[in-house]
C-alpha positions in Angstrom: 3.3 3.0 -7.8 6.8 4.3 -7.1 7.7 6.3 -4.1 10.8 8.5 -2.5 9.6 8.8 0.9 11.1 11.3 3.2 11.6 9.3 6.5 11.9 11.7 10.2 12.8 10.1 13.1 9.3 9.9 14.4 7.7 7.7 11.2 11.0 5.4 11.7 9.1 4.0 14.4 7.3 1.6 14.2 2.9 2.2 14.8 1.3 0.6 17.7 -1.8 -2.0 16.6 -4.8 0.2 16.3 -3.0 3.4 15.5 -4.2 5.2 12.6 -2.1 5.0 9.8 -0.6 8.6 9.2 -1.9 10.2 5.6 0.6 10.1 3.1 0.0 10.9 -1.1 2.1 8.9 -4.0 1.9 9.6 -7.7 0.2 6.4 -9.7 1.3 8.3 -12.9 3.0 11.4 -13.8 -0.1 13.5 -13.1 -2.1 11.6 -10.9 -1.8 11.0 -7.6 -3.6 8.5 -4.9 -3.4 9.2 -1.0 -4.4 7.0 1.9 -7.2 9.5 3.1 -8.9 8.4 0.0 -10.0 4.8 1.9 -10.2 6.4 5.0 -13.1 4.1 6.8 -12.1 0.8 5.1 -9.4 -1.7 5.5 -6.3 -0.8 3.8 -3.3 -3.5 2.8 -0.4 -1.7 1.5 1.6 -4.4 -0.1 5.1 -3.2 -0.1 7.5 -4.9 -3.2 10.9 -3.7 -4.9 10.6 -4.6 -8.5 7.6 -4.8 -10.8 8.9 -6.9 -13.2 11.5 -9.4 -10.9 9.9 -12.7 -10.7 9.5 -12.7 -6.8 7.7 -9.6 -6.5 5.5 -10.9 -9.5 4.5 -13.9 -7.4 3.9 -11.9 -4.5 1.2 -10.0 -6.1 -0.2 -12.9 -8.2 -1.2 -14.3 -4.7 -2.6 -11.2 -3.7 -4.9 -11.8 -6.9 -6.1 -15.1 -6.0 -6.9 -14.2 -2.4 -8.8 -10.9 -3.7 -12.0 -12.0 -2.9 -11.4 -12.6 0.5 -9.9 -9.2 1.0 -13.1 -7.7 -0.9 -15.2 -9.9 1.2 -14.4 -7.2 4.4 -14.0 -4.6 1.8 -10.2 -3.8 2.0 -8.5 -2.4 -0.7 -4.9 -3.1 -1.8 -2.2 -0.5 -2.6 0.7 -2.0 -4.0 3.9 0.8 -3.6 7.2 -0.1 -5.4 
């Protein structure tokens, strides 16, 4: 997923533990789109990486991969935004 976020002074800050995430929508392809009220009422990880293709950020997700089932276990879903 690629995003151009818009950034106000109020989402610079930083959310307190337990506050609802605020709602936000990303294109996954040209014409589709995917937004965070979608999962509303399960556990959400947003993994955050800057290139889909540098090794690094490869690695990053390939451990996201083999811990999967743990996340599924408490039935979280990950979003991956570059």
């Amino acid at each position: 997923m690629s995003s151009h976020l818009k950034h106000s002074s109020s989402s610079e800050e930083a959310l307190k533990p337990g506050t609802i995430a605020p709602d936000f929508t990303l294109k996954t392809t040209p014409d589709q789109t995917v937004s965070l009220k979608d999962f509303r009422g399960s556990p959400v990880i947003l993994a955050f990486y800057p290139a889909d293709f540098s090794p690094v950020c490869g690695d990053e997700m390939s451990l996201y991969n083999e811990i999967l089932p743990e996340f599924q276990r408490f039935g979280a879903e990950i979003l991956g935004i570059s």
